[in-house]
Structures are given as C-alpha cells and as structure tokens.
N, C-alpha and C positions, 0 to 999 in steps of 0.2 A: 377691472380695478387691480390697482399694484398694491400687492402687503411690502410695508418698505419695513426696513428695519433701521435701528439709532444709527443715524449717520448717513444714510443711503439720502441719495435725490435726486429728480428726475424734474427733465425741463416742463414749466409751462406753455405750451402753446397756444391756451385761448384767451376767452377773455375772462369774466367774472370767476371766480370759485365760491365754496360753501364750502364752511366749518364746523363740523357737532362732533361731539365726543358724547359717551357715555360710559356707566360704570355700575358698583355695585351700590355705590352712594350718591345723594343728590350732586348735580353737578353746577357751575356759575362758568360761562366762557367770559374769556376778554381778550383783547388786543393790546398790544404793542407796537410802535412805529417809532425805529429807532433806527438811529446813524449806522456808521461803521463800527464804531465803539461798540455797539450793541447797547446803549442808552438812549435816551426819549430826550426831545430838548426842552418839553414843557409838559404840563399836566394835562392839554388837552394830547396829547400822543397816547393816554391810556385810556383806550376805548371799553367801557363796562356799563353796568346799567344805571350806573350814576350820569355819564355821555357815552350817549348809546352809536356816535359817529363821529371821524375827520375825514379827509378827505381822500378818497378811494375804500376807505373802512368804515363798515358799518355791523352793528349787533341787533340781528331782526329775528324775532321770537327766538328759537334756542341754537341758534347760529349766528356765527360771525362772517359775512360777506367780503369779501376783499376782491376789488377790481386795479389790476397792477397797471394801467397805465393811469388809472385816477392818482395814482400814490403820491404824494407831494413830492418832486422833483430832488429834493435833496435829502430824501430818507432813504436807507440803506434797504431796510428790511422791515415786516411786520411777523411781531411771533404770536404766535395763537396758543392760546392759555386756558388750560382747563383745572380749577379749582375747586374745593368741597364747599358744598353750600352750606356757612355758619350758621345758617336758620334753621338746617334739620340736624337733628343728631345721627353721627354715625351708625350704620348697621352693626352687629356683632362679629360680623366677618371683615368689617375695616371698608377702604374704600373700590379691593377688590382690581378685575383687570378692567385699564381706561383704555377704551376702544374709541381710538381717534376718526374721522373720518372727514377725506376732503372730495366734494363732488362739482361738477361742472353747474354752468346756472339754469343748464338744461337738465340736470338731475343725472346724467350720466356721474358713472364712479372714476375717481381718478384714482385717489390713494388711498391705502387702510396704513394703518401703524396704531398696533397691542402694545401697551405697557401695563407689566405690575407692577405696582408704587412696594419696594421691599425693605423699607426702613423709615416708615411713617411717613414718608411725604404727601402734603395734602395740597400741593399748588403743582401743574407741572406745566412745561411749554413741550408742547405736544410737536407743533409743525414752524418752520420757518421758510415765509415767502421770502424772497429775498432777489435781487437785481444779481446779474452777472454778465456783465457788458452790454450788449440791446436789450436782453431781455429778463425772460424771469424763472427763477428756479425755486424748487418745493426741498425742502430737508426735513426729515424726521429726527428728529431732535431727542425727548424722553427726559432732560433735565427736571428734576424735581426737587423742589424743596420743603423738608422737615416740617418748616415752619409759616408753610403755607404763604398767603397774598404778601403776608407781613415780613417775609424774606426775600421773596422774588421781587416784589415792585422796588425797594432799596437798591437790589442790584442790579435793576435798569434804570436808576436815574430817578426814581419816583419817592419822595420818603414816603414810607407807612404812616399812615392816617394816627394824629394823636390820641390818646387815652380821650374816653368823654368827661368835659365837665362835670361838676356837680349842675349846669343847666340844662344837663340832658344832652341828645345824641347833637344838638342843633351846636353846641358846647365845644366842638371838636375842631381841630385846627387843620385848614384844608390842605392835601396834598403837593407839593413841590418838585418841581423838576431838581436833577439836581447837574444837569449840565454836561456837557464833552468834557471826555477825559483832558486834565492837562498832558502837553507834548512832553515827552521824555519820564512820563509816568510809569509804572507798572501797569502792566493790561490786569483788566476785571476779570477775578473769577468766573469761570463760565466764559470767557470771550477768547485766553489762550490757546485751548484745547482746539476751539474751531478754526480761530487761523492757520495754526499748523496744518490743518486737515484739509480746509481748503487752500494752502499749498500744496501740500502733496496731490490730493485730485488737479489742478494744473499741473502738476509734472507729469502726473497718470497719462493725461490726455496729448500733452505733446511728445510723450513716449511712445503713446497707442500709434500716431500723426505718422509720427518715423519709422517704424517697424511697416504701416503697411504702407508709407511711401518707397522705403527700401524693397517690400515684398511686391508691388508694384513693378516697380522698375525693376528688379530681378526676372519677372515673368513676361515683361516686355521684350528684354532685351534676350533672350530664349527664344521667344518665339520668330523674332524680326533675322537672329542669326539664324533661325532652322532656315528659314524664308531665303537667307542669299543664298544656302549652300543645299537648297533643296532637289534645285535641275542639274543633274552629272553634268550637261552639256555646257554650262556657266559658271560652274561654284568656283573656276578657276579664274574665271576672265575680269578685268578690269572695273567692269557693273559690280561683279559678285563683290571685292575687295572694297568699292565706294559702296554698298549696300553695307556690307560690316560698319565700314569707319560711321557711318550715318548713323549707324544703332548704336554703336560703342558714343557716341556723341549728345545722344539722347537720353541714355543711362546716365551718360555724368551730369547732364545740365539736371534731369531731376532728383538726382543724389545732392548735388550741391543744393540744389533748393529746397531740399527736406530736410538736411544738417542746418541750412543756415536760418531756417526758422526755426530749427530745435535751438542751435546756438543761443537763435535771441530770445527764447521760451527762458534757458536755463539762466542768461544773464541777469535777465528779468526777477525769476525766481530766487535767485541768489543774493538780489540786492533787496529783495523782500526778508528773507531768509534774516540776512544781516542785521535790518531795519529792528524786525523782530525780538531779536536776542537780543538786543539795549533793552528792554522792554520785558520781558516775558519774566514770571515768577521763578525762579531756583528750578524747581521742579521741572521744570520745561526746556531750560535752558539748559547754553554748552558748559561746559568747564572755564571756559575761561571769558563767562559774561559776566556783568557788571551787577547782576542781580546777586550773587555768592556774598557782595561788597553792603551790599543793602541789609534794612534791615527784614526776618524771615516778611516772605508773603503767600498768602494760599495759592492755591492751585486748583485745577479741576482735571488735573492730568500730570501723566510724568511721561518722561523719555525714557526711551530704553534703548536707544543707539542711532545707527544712520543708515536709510535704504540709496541703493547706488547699483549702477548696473554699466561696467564698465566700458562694454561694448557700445555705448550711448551718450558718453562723454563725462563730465567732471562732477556732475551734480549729485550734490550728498544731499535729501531730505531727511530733517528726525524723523524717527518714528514712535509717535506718542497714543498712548490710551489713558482711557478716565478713569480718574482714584475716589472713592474708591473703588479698587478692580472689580468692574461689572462681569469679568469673566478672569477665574484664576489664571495664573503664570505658569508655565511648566519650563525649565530650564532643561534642553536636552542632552544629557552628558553621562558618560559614567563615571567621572570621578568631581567629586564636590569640591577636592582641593583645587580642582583643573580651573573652575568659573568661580573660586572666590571673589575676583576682583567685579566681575557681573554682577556679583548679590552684595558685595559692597556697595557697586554704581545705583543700583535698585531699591538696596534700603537706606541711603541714604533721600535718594529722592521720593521716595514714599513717606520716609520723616519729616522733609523740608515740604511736603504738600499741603499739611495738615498742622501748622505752629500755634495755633490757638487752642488745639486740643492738647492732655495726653496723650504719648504715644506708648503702647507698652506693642512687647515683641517674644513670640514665645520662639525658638528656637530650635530644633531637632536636629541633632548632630554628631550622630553615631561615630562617620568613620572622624570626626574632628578634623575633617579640612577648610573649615571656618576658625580656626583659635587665633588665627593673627586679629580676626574683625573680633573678638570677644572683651579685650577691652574697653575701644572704643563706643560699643552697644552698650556697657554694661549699667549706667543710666538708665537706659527704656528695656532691659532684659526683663520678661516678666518671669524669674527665676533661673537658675544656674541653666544655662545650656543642653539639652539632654542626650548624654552619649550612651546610654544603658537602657536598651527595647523594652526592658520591662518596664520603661516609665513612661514608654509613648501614648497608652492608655486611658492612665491617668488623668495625663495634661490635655489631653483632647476631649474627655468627658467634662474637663472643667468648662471649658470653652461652649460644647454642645448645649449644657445646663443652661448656661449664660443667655444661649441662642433661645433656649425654651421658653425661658424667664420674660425674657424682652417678648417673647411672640404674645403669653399669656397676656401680657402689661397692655398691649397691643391689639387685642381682641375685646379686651374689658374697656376699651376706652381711655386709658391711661399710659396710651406709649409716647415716648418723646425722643427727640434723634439721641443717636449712639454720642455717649460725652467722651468717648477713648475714641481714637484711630487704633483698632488692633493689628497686628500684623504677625502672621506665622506662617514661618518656614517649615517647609518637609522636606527635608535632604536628605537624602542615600536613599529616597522611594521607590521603589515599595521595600525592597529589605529589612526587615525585622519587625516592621509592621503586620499586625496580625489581619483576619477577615475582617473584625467588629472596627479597623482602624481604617478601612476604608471605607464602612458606611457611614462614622461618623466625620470623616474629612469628605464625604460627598452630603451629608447632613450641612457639614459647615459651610460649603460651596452654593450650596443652595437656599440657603436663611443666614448666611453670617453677616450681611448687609444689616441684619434687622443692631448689630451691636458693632456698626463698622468698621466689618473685618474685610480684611484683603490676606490671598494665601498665595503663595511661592511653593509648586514643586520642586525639586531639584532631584533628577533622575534619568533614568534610559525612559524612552519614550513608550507607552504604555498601550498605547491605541489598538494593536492589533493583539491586544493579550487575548489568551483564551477563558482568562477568568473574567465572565462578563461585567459585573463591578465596577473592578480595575480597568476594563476598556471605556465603559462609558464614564467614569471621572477623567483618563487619559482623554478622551472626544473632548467632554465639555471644555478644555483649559486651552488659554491661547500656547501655542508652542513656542518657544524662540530655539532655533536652529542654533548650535555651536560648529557644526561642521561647513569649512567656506564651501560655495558652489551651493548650497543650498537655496532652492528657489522660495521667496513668498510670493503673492500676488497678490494684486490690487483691486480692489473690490469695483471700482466704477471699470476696466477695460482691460482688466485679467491679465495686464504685463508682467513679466516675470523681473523681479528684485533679489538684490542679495542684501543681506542685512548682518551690519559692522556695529558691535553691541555695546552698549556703552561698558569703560572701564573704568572701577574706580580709580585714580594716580596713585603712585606708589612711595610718595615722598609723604611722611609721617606729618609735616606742617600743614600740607595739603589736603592730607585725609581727614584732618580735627578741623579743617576752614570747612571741609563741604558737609563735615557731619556735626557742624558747630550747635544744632537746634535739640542735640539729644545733652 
C-alpha cells in the first residue's frame, strides 16, 4: 500500500475500489460525481445515506465503492468525502487524525493518505478518482472545510439542505444542483489550485518523455559508434564510415521525435495555460490577467513565480501552493532589501486570496529593507513595522496566546474557522531573534492554521544550522531559491526546474491596482 501525500497520484489499474476513512471522531462518507468544473449537475451526483448510489458509485456499509468504467460517461471525476457525524458529539480531543484508506475489491491495499484537520474542519475530501485520457487516476487531496457538509456541498454545486421547518425535519427544502460553471467565469475555489497542478504534472511528464528519450538516444548512438570503429582492420573503410552516417541518422530521427512531441506537449500546455489565466482568481493569476480588473475573488492558492528549464524549450509553468500556507515560506537571501519586490509579489497575492476576510500582517523588519512596501500595507499592518529586536518577543507571544486560545476554544467544543487571514513576516532570520523566538515561531508553524496564519521567512537558509531548532524549522518551510541555476524538482518524475519568482511591478499605479484589496 502507497502512503500518498496532498497532491500525490498514482494511476488506477483495476477495476472496482473501496473507500473508508477513520478518525478520532465518528465518521459519515459520501460521494461526489462531478464534471470538470469540479461541480455535480444534479442532486442525484451526491452519493450519502440519504442515496446510497449512481451509477458506477455506490455507499455500502461504511464504504464508498466506486467502479470507473461504470462512471457515467460524462463525469470528470468522483471525490470521496469524509465528514463528522452530527449525530455524535465530538470527542474532547476534536476530530483527531482521518486516516483515509483506498483498497482494491479484492481487499488488497492501494492507498493510505493521514490528514490532521488543524483549524476546525469537520467535512474533508479525502481522495479523487478522477479520468485522465483512457483511464483512471487516484489523488490525495486533504481539502477541508471549517464548516463542514454545509460548506463543501455549496462548493460543488449542491446547495446546503434548508433550515427545518416548524413541521419538523420532513419541513426542509430538498437539495439542488446548482450547475456548470458559466464560460468565461472565475474558476471555483478549491478548483484553481488543481488546474495549475494538473498542468504542471503534464509538463512534468513530457519533460521526464524528453530527457530519457534524449538519454536514450545518446546511449545508442555511443554504443553503435563504438560498434563501427571497434575492428582496427575497418574503422577506416567505407562500411565503417556508412555504419557512422547510419547511427548519426538514427540519433537525429529520434531526437526529432522526442522535441516534436515535446513541442506539441508544450503547445498544448501553453494554450491551456492561456485558457486559464482569463479565468483564474488574482491570486493565481499573471500580472497582466483580467482577473486584477474584476472584482476581488477567493482563491485556494497563490503563485509565487514560473518554473522553466531552458534546455527544454519555451515553457513557463506557475508555480502555485495552497493558502492558507500548509507549509511556511522561507525566502533564500541575505539581504531583505535584495527580494523586496518577491515579498511584495507574495503579499499582495496572499491578500488578494482571502477578500472576504480581514487581513491583518505583523511585520519584522530590522535591517528596514521593506520601507518602500510599508505604505502601501499600512491598512492591513497589524502595528508599526518592527525594526528594534527587542520587540520581536513580544509580538510573537501575542500571536502564540492567540494560537492557544483558538486550540482551548477548539478542544471544549466551541472552535469556529479563523475570522482574520493573518500573515507574518520574519525578515533578517534568525538575527536578533533570540532561542524562545524560534520555538514560538515553530509553535506558530505548527498550530497557526488553527487562527489562519500563513508565515514568510526571509533569510539565509537555515537547514544545515547546528543549532537543532533552527534546522528543523529551516527543514519544515518550503524554500524558494533566489540564486539563478538553482534546481527544484518535481514531485511526480524528479525533473530538474529553475524557478523565475514572481515580482512585484515597480510603477506605483500598478502596485496600488494589485494591492487594491488592502
């Protein structure tokens, strides 16, 4: 059995699967069968114990069975849903880790995928079957929502079941689909995030395609020249010379054919790419999409620049992760003034994610190579800037409390999602940060979800420190490289990228359009 992790997926090759999850709390599964969009087109696409089947999907004892070639013909995808059961009250420890599990109909294991729910969510979508040309592919997903059935089924197309009557539970008004997106809309929260990613894994793979058709044909054409020039008595003679042109012949016709299917890989992806960014929230989108024009919309992600690998031709992929930051930022640099324009690109689309909420922003900014961006923050500033160590303390115990507070609220049965998107910056880290400032910013890293916090390093990279602390909060944080030639890699086929990081523009009309939601 594969432990996957959010995001990971791995092809299906059989037939039927099984579905159960468990937790620290009672659990309800159900199903979804939904388009592209990631929306249902009608009330029977939500499979629960009210209808316990459609067609390929079915809810049998405390599983949900899904057989993908039953799947109705024009459904995209089925998500499988594990939610807290409103009939028992929650444990005192909450709903604890949901230990998702998918097996074959032969009871063999396929997949595991652990989630902890870390800021009240009581509905989540655990796994997604989903079509990807013939056939069929499993994603670990881990989306959750605060607000349980009554948030998730809305944002697949389902509205939440009415208040009951004063006639009782019979009193309530039945559920409704609520349709395909219209064309030229904003994509749905929760549905951005995965387009981009399922581009990028197509680029992944037609860059994997290339590299080992290149590394192919390189080892061919090696071996076939050792081959002409390998008998003294020949290597000179007319065979040996048409033995050469015949290899050198065969290298190019499969070089050509491994570019020109990359070609049409990338043009392909490019005009998806394009399709996209009419469409896609602020937060996701480029500088110069038509979403900046609209008015705010949420997000489920932001960008942080474009992966590109030059030796492989033209293709820029974003590179987007989920906000709130399921794993902090660390900006790699030594100087803060160097990547102001990155922590402008970053907060503003961290602000443009979340327009329904507060935004507040605590700051740390010693050597002050952020004061050009301190204007226009100073709206969502959650207090003056802090250039003076001895006040980095302070403002991070306020923050930890906060973290406490929410957990207590949370354990007694009385937590509710975070009403602020917080966000704080640590610039010039570790420098004048004391010991107790790294446990409570790895306190914060690790519970600050529960009061929807997202954190920003900014510093020399930490990882190999010898102070052990310091390295494992360096471990846990996504890194972004500032220095070019810097490899990332790709999680489905381990190709190497370079990553071109978003900047905020430097025309003052343009910084107040993209940072218009503070």
């Amino acid at each position: 059995m594969i432990q996957l992790q959010a995001g990971q997926n791995i092809p299906l090759t059989g037939g039927a699967v099984r579905f159960e999850a468990s937790a620290g709390a009672a659990l309800r599964l159900a199903a979804l069968v939904v388009a592209d969009n990631l929306r249902v087109t009608g009330p029977e696409d939500h499979i629960s114990a009210e209808r316990r089947a459609a067609p390929g999907v079915a809810l049998t004892g405390s599983a949900v069975v899904v057989d993908p070639p039953a799947v109705r013909a024009d459904a995209q995808a089925v998500l499988l849903v594990a939610a807290v059961d409103p009939a028992v009250p929650l444990p005192p420890g909450g709903v604890g880790v949901v230990d998702a599990v998918l097996t074959g109909a032969d009871g063999a294991g396929i997949a595991r995928f652990t989630v902890t729910p870390s800021a009240g969510e009581t509905a989540l979508i655990c796994f997604e079957v989903y079509r990807r040309g013939n056939g069929w592919k499993l994603r670990a997903v881990g989306q959750g929502y605060a607000g349980g059935m009554d948030a998730l089924l809305p944002a697949h197309g389902i509205a939440a079941p009415a208040p009951e009557s004063a006639g009782g539970p019979g009193g309530g008004t039945a559920p409704t689909a609520g349709g395909a997106a219209v064309p030229g809309a904003p994509l749905e929260v929760a549905h951005g995030l995965e387009r981009i990613w399922m581009i990028f894994e197509d680029a992944a793979r037609s860059a994997a395609a290339l590299i080992a058709a290149r590394d192919y044909a390189d080892k061919r054409l090696d071996e076939e020249l050792s081959a002409a020039v390998s008998d003294p008595a020949t290597r000179n003679t007319p065979a040996a010379e048409q033995a050469r042109q015949l290899a050198q012949r065969r290298y190019d016709e499969l070089i050509g054919i491994a570019e020109g299917n990359h070609r049409r890989d990338s043009e392909q992806l490019l005009r998806e790419l394009a399709e996209a960014d009419r469409l896609l929230p602020p937060a996701l989108a480029s500088w110069e999409a038509p979403a900046w024009d609209r008015p705010p919309a949420a997000s489920d992600g932001i960008r942080l620049g474009e992966l590109y690998a030059i030796e492989r031709g033209s293709l820029r992929v974003p590179y987007c992760v989920p906000v709130p930051l399921n794993r902090p930022l660390w900006i790699d640099t030594e100087s803060s003034a160097a990547v102001a324009p990155v922590v402008g690109a970053l907060l503003a689309r961290l602000i443009s994610a979340a327009p329904e909420r507060r935004t507040a922003v605590d700051l740390i900014d010693l050597s002050q190579g952020f004061r050009s961006l301190t204007p226009l923050l100073a709206p969502v500033l959650e207090g003056a800037p802090i250039s003076d160590h001895t006040d980095i303390s302070g403002r991070l115990q306020e923050l930890v409390e906060a973290v406490e507070l929410a957990e207590l609220a949370l354990s007694g049965g009385a937590g509710v999602p975070p009403g602020e998107h917080r966000i704080l910056v640590a610039a010039d880290f570790p420098h004048g940060y004391q010991g107790i400032d790294v446990q409570r910013l790895s306190t914060l890293v690790l519970r600050g979800g529960l009061i929807g916090l997202s954190v920003v390093f900014v510093g020399a990279n930490e990882s190999n420190s010898t102070e052990s602390a310091l390295a494992a909060l360096s471990q846990s944080c996504r890194h972004l490289p500032t220095i070019a030639g810097t490899p990332l890699f790709d999680p489905w086929t381990g190709s190497a990228w370079e990553l071109a990081l978003d900047l905020l523009p430097q025309e003052p009309g343009r910084q107040a359009r993209f940072l218009r939601s503070v």
